[in-house]
N, C-alpha and C positions, 0 to 999 in steps of 0.2 A: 537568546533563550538558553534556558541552563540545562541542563540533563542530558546533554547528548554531545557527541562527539564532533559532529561537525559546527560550521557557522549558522545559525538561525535565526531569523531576525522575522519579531514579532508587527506587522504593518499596521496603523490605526488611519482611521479617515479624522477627519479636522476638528471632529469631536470628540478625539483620544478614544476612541471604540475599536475594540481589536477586530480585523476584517480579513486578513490575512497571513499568512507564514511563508515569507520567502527563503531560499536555500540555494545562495550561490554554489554552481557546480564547481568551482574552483578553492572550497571552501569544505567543502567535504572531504571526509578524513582523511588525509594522507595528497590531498591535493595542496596545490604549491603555497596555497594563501589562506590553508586553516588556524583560524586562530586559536587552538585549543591543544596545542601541541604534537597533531599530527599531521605534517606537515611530508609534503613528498613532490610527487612528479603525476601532472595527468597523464592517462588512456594506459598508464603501467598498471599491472596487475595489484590488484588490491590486496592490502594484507591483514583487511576487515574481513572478507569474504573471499571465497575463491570464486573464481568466475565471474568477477564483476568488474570489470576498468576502473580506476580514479576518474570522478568526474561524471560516471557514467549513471549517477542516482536519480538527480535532476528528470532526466531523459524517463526513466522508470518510474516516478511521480506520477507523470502525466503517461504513462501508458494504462498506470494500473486502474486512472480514470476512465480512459478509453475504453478499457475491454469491459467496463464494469456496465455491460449494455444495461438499460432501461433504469440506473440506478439502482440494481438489486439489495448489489453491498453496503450502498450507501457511501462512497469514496468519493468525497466533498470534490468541488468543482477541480480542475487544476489545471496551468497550461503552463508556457515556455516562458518565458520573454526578458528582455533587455532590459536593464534599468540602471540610471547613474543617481547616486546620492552620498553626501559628503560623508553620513556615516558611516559608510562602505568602503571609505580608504583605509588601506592596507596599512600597516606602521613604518614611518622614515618616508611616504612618499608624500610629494611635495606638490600632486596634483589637484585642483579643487573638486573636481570629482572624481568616482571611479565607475566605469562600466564594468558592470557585473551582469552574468545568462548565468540564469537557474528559474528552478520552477516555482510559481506560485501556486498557494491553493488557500481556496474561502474556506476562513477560519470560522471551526465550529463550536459555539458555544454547548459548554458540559459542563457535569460536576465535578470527575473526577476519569482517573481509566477503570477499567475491569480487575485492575489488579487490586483496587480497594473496597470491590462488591462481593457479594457470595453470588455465585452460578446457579443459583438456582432460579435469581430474576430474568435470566438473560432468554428471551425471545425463542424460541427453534427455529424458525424460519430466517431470521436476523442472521444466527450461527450459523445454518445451512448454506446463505450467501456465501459470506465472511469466506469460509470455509471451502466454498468450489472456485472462488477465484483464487483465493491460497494457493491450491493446487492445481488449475490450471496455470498459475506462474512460478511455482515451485518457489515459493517464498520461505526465504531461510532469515526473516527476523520479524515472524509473527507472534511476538511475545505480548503479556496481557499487559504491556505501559504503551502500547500502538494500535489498541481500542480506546476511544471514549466512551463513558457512560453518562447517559441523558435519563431520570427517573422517568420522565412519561413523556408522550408523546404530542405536538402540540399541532391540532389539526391543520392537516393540509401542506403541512412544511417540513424540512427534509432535505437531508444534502443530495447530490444531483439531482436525478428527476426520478425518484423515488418519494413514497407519499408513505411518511413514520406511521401513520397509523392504520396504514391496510398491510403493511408486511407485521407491524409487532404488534396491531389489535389497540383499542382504545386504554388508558392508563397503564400502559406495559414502557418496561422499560427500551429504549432507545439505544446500542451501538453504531458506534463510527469506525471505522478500519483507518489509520493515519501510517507514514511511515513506510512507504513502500521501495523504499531508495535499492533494495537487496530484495528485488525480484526478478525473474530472468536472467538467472545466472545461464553462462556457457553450458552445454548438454555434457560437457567435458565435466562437470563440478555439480551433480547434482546430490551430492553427498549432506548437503547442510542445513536440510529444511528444518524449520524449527516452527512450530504449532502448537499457542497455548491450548486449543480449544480439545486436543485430543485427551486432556485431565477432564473434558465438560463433559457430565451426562447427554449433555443434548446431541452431540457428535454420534452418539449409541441409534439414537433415532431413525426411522426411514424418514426419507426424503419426502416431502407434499407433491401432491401432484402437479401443482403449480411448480415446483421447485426443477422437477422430472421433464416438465415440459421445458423449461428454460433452459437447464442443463441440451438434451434431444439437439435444440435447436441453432446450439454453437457452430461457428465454423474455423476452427484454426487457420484455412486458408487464408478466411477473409480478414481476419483477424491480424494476422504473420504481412498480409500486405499491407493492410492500415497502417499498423507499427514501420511497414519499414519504406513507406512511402513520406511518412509524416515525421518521423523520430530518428530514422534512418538509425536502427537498432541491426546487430549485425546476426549475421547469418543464424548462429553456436545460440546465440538466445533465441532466435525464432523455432529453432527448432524445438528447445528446450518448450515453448509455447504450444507449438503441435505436440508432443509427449505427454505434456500435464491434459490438455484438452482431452486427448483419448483416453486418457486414462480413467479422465474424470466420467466421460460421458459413454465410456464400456464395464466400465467399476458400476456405476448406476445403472444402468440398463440391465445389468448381472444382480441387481437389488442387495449391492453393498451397500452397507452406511458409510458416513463420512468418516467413522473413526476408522472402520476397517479401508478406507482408499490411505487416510493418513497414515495409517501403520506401515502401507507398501512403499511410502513414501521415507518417512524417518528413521533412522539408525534408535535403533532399542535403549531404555536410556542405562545407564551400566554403573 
């Protein structure tokens, strides 16, 4: 897959139907077997992002599934796993296959991203998601090419276990959150967070009460253990995960909007 920096590889089932996006962790930028010229050393310090390991994207894939309870956000299925296939050999090596770990996640059919819509289709409630898991994981590459946009909703279906048309309403438009590789950075590096949705009107908005009640009901602890029982995510991001949670769910409670939690989040732009 093209557009992006690291390795990406597009999965179809036997009927050439796109079903999947794998993303060797060894293969992301600056790790040792990127094929796109940025090539480096795993679990060293990224020179993508601060606060993030080489290698360490994979792993935050699938957390930002995790946390994304009930399917609010809508952050297509995703998990871990092992996989060998001949297209995955490295260049000059002489093995018939290669084992590659990195994350998959169920590819979601759309039209295009966010960055080729006007905002004014875009859902409140969809954005409000989007938007509190951002910041509870201090996501510093939530830019509008790492939404999908789906014109409407088609009943009943919906990436995790989120149902498109009771969060965006019948023929309302549809976003996806993709891209979550530079989440959780170290509490040492929270300098970078980047947020298209704070240009959206909808960010201006109060929160639903539904939205209120979901935020309330977070638990960073529980949360900070899942991650690091499962993903075994280290201390400096967990913490970073306890930060953004409180912030999210004292910021709202104090009846901020989401623009105003984003602004105490983001360097002003200059």
């Amino acid at each position: 897959v093209g557009g992006c920096c690291g390795g990406t590889y597009l999965m179809r089932n036997a009927k050439g139907t796109p079903t999947a996006i794998f993303k060797p962790a060894d293969e992301e930028p600056y790790g040792p077997a990127n094929p796109k010229g940025y090539a480096g050393n795993m679990h060293e310090a990224s020179a993508m992002r601060s606060g993030i390991p080489v290698g360490g994207g994979a792993a935050r894939e699938c957390a930002a599934y995790m946390l994304d309870h009930e399917g609010l956000a809508g952050v297509p299925s995703t998990t871990m796993l092992r996989i060998t296939h001949s297209t995955l050999l490295s260049p000059g090596d002489d093995a018939e296959v290669e084992l590659k770990v990195g994350s998959l996640q169920r590819y979601q059919e759309h039209e295009c991203t966010v960055e080729d819509v006007g905002v004014g289709v875009f859902p409140v409630d969809i954005v409000h998601a989007i938007g509190a898991l951002d910041v509870r994981t201090f996501n510093m590459d939530r830019n509008s090419d790492n939404i999908l946009y789906t014109p409407a909703a088609p009943t009943g279906t919906g990436p995790g276990s989120r149902s498109m048309t009771a969060m965006a309403g019948e023929g309302k438009a549809l976003l996806t959150p993709i891209d979550h590789g530079y989440i959780l950075p170290s509490f040492r590096h929270l300098e970078e967070v980047e947020a298209c949705w704070l240009q959206w009107p909808q960010a201006k908005l109060p929160f639903s009460p539904r939205t209120l009640d979901y935020i309330a009901a977070l638990s960073a602890e529980a949360d900070a253990e899942m991650l690091r029982t499962t993903l075994a995510l280290s201390e400096e991001c967990l913490l970073s995960l306890f930060l953004g949670t409180t912030l999210l769910q004292q910021s709202a409670a104090a009846g901020l909007t989401l623009f105003d939690i984003g602004t105490l989040m983001a360097r002003p732009p200059h």
